[in-house]
N, C-alpha and C positions, 0 to 999 in steps of 0.2 A: 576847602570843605564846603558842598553845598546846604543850602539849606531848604532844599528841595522837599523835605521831607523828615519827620523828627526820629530821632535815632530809638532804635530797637533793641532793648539790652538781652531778652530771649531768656524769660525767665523760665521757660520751660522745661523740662527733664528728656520730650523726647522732640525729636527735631520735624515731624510733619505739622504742628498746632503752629509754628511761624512760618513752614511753610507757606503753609495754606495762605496765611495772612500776608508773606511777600508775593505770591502770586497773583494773589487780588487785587490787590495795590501798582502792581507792572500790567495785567490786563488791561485796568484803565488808564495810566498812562500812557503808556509805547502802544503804538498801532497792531505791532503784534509780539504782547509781550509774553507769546509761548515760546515764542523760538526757543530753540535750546541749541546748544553746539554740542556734537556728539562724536566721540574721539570713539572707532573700532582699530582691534589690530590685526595682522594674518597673524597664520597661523606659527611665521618665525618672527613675530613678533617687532613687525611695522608698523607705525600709528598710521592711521589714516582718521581727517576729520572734517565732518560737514555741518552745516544749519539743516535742522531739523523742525518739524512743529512738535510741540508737548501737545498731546494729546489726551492724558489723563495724569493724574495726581492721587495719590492716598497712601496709607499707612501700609500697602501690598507692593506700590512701587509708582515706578514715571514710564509712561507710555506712549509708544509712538508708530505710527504705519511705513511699511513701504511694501514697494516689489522683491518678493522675496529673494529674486535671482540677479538684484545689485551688487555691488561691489561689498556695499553696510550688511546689506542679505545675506553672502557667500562667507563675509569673513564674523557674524557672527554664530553663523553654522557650524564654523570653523574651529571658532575660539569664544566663546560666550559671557566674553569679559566687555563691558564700556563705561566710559567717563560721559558726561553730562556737564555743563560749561552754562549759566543763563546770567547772562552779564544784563543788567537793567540801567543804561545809561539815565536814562532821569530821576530813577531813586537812588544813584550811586549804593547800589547795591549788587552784591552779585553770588550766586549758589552753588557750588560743586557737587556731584553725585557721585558714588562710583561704584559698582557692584555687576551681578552676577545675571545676565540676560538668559529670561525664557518667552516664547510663543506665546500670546495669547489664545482663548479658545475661538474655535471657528465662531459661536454664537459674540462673541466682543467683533469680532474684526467685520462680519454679516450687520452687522447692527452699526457702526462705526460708517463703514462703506454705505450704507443706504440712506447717511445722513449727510453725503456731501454731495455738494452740486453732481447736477447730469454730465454736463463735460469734464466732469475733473474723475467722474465713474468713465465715462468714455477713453480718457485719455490714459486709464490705467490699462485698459486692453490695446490699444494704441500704443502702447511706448514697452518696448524692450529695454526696461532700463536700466543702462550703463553700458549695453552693449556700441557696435560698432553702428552709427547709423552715416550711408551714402551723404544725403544733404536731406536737408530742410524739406523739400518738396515730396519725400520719402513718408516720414511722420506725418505731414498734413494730408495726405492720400491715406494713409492708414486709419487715422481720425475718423475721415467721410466714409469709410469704407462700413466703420464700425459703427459709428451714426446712423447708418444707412439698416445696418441690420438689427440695430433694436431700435430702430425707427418707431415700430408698431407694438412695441410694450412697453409698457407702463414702467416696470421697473429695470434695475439696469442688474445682472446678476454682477459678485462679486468675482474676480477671479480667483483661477484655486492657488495662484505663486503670488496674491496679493492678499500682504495680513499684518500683523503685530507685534512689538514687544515688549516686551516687561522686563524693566532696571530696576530690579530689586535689591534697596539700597546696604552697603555697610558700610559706606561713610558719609554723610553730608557735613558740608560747611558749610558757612554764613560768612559774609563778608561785606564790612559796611565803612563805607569812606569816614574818617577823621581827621581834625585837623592837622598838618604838620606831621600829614602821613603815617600820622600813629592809630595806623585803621583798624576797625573791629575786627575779630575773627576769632568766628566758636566752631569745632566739629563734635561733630557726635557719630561715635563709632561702636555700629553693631557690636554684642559681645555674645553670644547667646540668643538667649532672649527678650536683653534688655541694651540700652543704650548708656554708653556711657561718655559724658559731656566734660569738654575740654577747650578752656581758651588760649589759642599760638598768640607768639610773635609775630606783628605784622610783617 
């Protein structure tokens, strides 16, 4: 059992108010404690699962960007179901999500894109991603290419197959180390319109 951190008993009735509060708490300790790992499936029903950045949080859902014509892209278009995974090694704590994915609106995803560094806008028009790329020296000619042509504006546009989603939850869990591995664990599982909270067996 660490003592990294004093334990969280989640006296709350609905599950984003401890959110919020273990997220705050993993920002500042882990270097990047949005990561999320984000399990999509095809369409017969293969998990496929990556690190992802949390990009947003609230009582609407968890969100996050990519190129829409990924592998995470195709098979959420596909199948509009994903799990969510944010394991926080230093608070020995960790969150599950799991629910029903939609698009954000173009104005989130415009507004989101024109807040992240230049090169990281450039390298979204740069990179076919998941596609088949030749080698290395492919991608970094594409880069300067693109570089090259919004050299002389100011801002960088967004692409139209680069955007957002929204993990609009009906279960979250809490999971909090104990000692003699008699670890914490509450979910709270959509019912309607209200949540209904439950503590498992570790």
């Amino acid at each position: 059992m660490t003592d990294r951190i004093a334990f969280d008993a989640i006296a709350e009735d609905e599950p984003f108010a401890p959110f919020t509060r273990w997220f705050a708490l993993a920002m500042q300790s882990e270097p990047l404690g949005e990561t999320a790992m984000l399990a999509t499936a095809t369409p017969d029903g293969r998990p496929s699962l990556r690190a992802v950045l949390l990009k947003g949080a609230d009582a609407h859902g968890f969100v996050f960007y990519t190129n829409l014509d990924s592998r995470k892209g195709e098979e959420l278009a596909a199948n509009p179901q994903a799990a969510l995974a944010m394991h926080w090694k230093s608070l020995a704590r960790q969150v599950r999500v799991e629910g029903a994915v939609a698009p954000v609106s173009d104005a989130e995803a415009d507004a989101y894109f024109a807040s992240r560094p230049r090169d990281s806008q450039l390298g979204a028009w740069a990179s076919d991603q998941s596609r088949p790329l030749a080698d290395r020296d492919e991608l970094e000619r594409r880069f300067a290419d693109v570089a090259r042509r919004y050299a002389e504006r100011e801002a960088v546009p967004r692409p139209a197959r680069w955007s957002g989603f929204r993990v609009r939850p009906e279960r979250i869990e809490f999971w909090q180390e104990r000692p003699h591995r008699l670890h914490d664990r509450t979910v709270f599982v959509r019912d309607g319109g209200q949540w209904l909270k439950q503590r498992l067996f570790p």
